[in-house]
Legacy VTK file of the C-alpha trace (Angstrom):
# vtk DataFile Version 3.0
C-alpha trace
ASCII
DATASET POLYDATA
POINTS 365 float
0.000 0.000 0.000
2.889 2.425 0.800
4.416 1.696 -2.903
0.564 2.335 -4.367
0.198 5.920 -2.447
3.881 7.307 -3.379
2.782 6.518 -6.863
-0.544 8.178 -6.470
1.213 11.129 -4.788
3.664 11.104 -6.951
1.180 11.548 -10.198
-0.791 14.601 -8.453
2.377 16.109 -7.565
4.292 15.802 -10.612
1.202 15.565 -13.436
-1.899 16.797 -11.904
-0.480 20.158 -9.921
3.132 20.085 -11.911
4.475 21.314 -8.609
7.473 23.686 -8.941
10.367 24.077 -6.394
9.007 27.520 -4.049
4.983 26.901 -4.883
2.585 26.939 -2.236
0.339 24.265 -1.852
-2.879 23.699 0.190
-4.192 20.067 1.144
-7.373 20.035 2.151
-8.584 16.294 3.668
-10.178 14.357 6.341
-8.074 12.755 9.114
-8.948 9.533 7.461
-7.067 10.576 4.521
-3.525 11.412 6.867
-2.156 8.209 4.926
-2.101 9.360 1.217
-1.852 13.241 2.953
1.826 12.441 4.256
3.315 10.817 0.752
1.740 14.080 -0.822
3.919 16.112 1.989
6.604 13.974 1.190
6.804 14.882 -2.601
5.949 17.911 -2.713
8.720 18.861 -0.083
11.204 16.789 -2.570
10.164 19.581 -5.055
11.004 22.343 -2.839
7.235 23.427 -2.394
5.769 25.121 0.773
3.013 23.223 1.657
0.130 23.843 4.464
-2.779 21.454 5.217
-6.124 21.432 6.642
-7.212 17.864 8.496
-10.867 17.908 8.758
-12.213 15.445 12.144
-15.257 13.381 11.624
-18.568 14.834 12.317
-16.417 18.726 12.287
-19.115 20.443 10.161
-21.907 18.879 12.287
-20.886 19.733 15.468
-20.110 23.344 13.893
-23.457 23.957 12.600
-25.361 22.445 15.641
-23.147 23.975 18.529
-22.437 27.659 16.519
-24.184 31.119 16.949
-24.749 33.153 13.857
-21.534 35.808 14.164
-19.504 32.516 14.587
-20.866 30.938 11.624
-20.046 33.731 9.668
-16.179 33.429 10.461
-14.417 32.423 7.474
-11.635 30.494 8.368
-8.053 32.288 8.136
-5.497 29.990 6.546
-8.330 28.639 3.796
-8.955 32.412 3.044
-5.511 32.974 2.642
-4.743 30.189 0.526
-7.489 30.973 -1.946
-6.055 34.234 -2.817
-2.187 34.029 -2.694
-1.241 30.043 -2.999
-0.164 28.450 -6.167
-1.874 25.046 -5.725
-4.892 23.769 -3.930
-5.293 19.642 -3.584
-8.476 18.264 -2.007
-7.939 14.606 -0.651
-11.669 13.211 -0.572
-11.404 10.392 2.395
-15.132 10.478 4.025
-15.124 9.007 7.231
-19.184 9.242 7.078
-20.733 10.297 3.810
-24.355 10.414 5.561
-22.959 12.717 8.407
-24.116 15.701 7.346
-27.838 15.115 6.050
-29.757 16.538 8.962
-27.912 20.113 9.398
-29.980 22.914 10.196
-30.520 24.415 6.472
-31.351 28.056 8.057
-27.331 27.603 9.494
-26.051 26.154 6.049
-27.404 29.222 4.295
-25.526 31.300 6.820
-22.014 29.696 6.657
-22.153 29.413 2.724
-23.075 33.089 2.412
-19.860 33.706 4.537
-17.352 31.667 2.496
-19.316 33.095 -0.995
-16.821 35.711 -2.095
-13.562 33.298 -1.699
-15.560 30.432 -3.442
-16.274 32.959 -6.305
-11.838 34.071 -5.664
-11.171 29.729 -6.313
-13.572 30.227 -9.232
-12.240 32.867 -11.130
-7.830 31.638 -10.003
-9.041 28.400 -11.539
-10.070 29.761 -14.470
-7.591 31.832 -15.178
-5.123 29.652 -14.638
-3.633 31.332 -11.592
-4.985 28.411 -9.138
-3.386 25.056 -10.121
-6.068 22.818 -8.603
-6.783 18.561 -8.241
-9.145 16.817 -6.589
-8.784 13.144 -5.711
-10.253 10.397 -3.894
-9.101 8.234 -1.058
-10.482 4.864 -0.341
-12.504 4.928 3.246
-14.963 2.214 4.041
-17.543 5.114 3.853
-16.853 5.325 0.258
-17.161 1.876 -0.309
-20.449 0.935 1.464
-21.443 3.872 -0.616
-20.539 2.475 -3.595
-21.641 -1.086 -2.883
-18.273 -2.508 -2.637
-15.995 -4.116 -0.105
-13.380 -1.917 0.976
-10.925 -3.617 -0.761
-12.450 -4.132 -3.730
-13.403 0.448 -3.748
-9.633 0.569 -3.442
-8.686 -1.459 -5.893
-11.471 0.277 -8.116
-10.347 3.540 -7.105
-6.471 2.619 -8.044
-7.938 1.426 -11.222
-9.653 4.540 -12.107
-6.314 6.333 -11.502
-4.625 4.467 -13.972
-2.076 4.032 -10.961
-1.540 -0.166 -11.912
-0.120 0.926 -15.279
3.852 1.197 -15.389
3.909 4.794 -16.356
0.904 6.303 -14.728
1.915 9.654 -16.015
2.713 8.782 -19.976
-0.826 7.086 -19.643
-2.777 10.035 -18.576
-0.400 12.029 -21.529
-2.089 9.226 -24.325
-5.511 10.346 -22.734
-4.720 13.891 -23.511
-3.524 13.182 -26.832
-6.817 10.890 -27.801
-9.156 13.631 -26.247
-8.004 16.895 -27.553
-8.946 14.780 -31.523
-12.492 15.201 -30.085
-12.120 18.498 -28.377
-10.651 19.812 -31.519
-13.732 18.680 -33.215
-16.132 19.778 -30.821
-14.739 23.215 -30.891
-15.355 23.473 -34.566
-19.378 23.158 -34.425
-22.090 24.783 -33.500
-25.342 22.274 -32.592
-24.503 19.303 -30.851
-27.017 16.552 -30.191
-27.825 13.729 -27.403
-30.017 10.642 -28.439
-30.974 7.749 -26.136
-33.564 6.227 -24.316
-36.578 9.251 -23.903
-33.554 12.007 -24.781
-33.531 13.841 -27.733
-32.045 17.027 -26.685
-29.894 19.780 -28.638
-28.111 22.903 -27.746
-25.520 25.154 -29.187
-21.659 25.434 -28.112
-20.974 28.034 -30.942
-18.262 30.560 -29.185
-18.026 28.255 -26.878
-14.794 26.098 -25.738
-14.518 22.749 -24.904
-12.409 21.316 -22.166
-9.691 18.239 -22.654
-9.981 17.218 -19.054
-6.925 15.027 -18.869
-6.153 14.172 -14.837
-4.886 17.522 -13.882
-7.590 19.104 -12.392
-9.633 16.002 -11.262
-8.176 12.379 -10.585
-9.256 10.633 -12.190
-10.814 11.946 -15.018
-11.500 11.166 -18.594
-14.006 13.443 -20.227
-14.484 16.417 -22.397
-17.231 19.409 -21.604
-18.374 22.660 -22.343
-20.888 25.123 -21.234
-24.157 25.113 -23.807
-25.530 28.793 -25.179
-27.692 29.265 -22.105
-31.057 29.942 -24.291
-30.062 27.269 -27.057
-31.103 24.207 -24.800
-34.127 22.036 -26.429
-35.630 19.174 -25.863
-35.677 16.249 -23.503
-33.383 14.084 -21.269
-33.500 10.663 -19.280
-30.849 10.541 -16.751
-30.512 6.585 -16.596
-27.668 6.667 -13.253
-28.231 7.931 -9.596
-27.256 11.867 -9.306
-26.098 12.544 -5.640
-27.440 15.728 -3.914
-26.436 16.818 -0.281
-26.666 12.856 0.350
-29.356 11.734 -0.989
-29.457 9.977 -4.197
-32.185 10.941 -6.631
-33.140 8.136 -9.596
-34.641 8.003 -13.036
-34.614 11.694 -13.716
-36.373 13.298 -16.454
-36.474 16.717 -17.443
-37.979 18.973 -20.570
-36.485 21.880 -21.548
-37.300 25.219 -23.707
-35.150 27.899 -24.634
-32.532 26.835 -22.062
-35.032 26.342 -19.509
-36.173 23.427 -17.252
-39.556 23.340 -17.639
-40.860 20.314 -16.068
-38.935 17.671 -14.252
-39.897 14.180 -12.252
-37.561 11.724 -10.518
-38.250 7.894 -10.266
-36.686 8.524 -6.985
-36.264 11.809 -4.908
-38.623 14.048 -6.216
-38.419 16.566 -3.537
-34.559 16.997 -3.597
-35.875 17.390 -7.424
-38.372 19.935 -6.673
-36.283 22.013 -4.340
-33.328 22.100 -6.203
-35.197 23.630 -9.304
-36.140 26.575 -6.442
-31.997 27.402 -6.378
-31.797 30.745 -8.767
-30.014 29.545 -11.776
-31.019 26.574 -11.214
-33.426 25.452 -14.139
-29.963 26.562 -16.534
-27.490 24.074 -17.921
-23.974 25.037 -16.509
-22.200 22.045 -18.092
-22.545 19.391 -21.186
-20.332 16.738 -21.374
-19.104 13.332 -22.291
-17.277 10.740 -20.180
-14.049 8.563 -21.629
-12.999 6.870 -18.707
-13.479 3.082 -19.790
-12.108 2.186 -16.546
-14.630 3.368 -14.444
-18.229 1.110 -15.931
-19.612 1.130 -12.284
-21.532 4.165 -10.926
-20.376 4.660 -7.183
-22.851 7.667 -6.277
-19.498 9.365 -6.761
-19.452 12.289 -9.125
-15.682 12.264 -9.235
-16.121 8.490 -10.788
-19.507 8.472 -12.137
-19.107 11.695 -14.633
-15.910 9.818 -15.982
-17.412 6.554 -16.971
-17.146 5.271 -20.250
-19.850 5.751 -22.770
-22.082 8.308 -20.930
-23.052 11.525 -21.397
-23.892 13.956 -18.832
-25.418 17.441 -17.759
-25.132 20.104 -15.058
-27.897 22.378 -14.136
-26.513 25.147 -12.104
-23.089 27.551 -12.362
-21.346 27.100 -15.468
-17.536 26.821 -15.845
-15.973 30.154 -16.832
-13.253 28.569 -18.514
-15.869 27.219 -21.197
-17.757 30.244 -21.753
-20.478 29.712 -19.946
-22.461 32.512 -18.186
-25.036 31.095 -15.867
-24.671 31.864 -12.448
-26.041 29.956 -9.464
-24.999 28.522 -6.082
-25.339 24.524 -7.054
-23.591 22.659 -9.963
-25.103 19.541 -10.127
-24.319 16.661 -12.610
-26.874 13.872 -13.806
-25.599 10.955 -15.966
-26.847 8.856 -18.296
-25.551 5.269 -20.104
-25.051 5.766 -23.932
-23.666 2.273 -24.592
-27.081 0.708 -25.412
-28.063 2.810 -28.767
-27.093 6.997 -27.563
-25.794 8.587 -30.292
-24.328 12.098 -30.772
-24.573 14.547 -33.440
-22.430 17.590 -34.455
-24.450 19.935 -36.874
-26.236 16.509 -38.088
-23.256 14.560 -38.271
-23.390 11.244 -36.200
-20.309 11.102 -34.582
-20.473 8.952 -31.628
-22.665 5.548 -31.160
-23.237 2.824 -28.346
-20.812 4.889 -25.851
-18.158 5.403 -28.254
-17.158 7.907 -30.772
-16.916 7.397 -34.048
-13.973 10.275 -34.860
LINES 1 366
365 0 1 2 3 4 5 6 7 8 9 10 11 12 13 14 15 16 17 18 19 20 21 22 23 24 25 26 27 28 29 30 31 32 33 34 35 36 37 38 39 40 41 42 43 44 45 46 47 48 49 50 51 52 53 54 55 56 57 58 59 60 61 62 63 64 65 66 67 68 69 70 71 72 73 74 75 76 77 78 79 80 81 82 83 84 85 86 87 88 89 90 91 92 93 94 95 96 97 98 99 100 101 102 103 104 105 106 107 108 109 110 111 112 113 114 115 116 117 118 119 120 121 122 123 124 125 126 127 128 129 130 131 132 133 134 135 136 137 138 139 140 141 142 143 144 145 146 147 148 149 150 151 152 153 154 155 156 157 158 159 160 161 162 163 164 165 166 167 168 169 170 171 172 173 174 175 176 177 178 179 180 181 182 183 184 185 186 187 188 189 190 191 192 193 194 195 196 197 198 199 200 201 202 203 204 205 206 207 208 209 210 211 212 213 214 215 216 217 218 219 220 221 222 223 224 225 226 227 228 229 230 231 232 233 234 235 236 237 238 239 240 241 242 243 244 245 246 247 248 249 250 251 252 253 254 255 256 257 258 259 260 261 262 263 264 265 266 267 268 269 270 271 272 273 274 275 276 277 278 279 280 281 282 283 284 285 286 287 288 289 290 291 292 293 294 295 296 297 298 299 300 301 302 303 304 305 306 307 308 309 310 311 312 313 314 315 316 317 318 319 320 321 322 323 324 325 326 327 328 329 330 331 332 333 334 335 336 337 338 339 340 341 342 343 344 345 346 347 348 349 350 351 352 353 354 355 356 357 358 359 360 361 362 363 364
């Protein structure tokens, strides 16, 4: 396991953050992620970085919200402040020791704290995008994770490890090939104007015309595997079936199925979780795609109730509603991004300006 993590800390190091000798970087993680954390100290010390970290407790945000007054939910905590505006690279270590931990928080308190920390989530926004923020996000294997995902713990790691590419000799020159086979369809995609989903009760099209799409390659998330852009906010027509679970604040909502005009949701319905449905679609900006995109990650054929995995598998599509990515283009604003997936590999096809150019979850390019 020790020979596993100084690989895996060695590829966000080296590929995902391309640490340089007098950087500072921020790790942000759980105390049940203090395993991979220290082999991530280790490296990026070897590269002469400065490096500060944040080690969140189990149950932290709980006992916060239930034990806090009002002025000292509003605090915004110093160092992670700090680091948003004047560090070089910020590395979140996902290692839930409870993933359900959080689900009864007092909302009116939520609203409260979030409002607080607003301006330097809007700072991280706006570094990332331009490029000023060097920024990964990564997953280590808790049993949390793994009863989430229906999995023994040792078979999440393994499937985790997998994801990463981190059993292959050369992690690194494998995530390179994954750039070089994406940016083909990013180069593509970037050409058009209307692009297309088909698939079971989705037929739904939108323009991307001024718009750019991403090669997201393992530097910014790991793993990763897809390629996405932010639709022409009004251009959005049509229908889609969102065929996996989407994950939101906890609670998984199923078989989602939304119409849209002009951009806009107009009616929606869940198989499962039509309230969280319901009351997300309240959020201003809400009812707005943010995000369209397409996962390449063949690795990953599993949802885990895991947006970090389940965007990434191979042969789906999927779509945010909520704040768009400014590095795509996009313009809609709102406090939620939230992703719902759907399988391609049985029939979905994609069009570009009529041209078919993906079919059965793979493209055709």
């Amino acid at each position: 396991m020790n020979l596993i993590l100084r690989k895996y800390a060695n590829l966000l190091v080296d590929y995902c953050l391309d640490i340089q000798a007098g950087e500072k970087l921020y790790v942000k993680t759980s105390t049940a992620g203090e395993p991979l954390l220290k082999e991530v100290y280790r490296a990026a010390l070897k590269k002469g970085a400065i490096v500060e970290y944040d080690l969140v407790f189990s149950e932290e945000a709980r006992i916060r919200l239930h034990h806090s007054e009002e002025e000292q939910l509003k605090h915004v905590p110093i160092l992670s402040a700090h680091a948003m505006e004047h560090f070089d690279a910020y590395l979140v270590i996902r290692a839930p020791h409870n993933l359900l931990e959080n689900h009864a928080n007092d909302s009116a308190k939520i609203k409260i704290r979030n409002k607080s920390l607003k301006p330097y989530s809007e700072m991280y926004t706006r570094r990332t995008a331009e490029g000023s923020l060097k920024r990964s996000l990564c997953q280590y294997p808790t049993q949390a994770s793994a009863q989430m995902a229906g999995m023994s713990l040792e078979e999440y790691t393994y499937f985790v490890f997998n994801a990463c590419r981190l059993f292959d000799e050369n992690p690194q020159a494998s995530w390179l090939k994954v750039r070089e086979e994406q940016q083909r369809f990013v180069d593509h995609l970037d050409a058009v104007d209307e692009v297309r989903y088909v698939g079971h009760k989705t037929d739904i099209r939108f323009s991307v015309k001024g718009r750019k799409w991403m090669n997201s390659d393992g530097r910014t998330n790991m793993p990763s595997g897809e390629v996405f852009s932010g639709p022409v906010e009004d251009s959005v027509n049509g229908e889609v079936y969102f065929s996996y679970p989407s994950v939101f604040m906890s609670k998984a909502v199923e078989g989602i199925h939304l119409k849209v005009e002009n951009g806009q949701v107009m009616e929606w319905t869940a198989e499962i979780g039509q309230d969280v449905l319901d009351e997300v679609f309240k959020v201003p900006g809400a009812r707005y795609f943010g995000e369209v995109a397409i996962g390449t990650n063949y690795n990953i054929q599993k949802p885990t109730k895991n947006i970090l995995f389940d965007e990434k598998i191979g042969g789906t599509i999927h779509m945010a509603v909520g704040q768009s990515y400014l590095q795509t283009g996009g313009l809609n604003k709102s406090d939620i991004h939230w992703d719902m997936i759907t399988d391609m590999t049985n029939g979905g096809q994609i069009y570009t300006d009529g041209q078919l150019i993906y079919k059965d979850g793979k493209f055709l390019i």
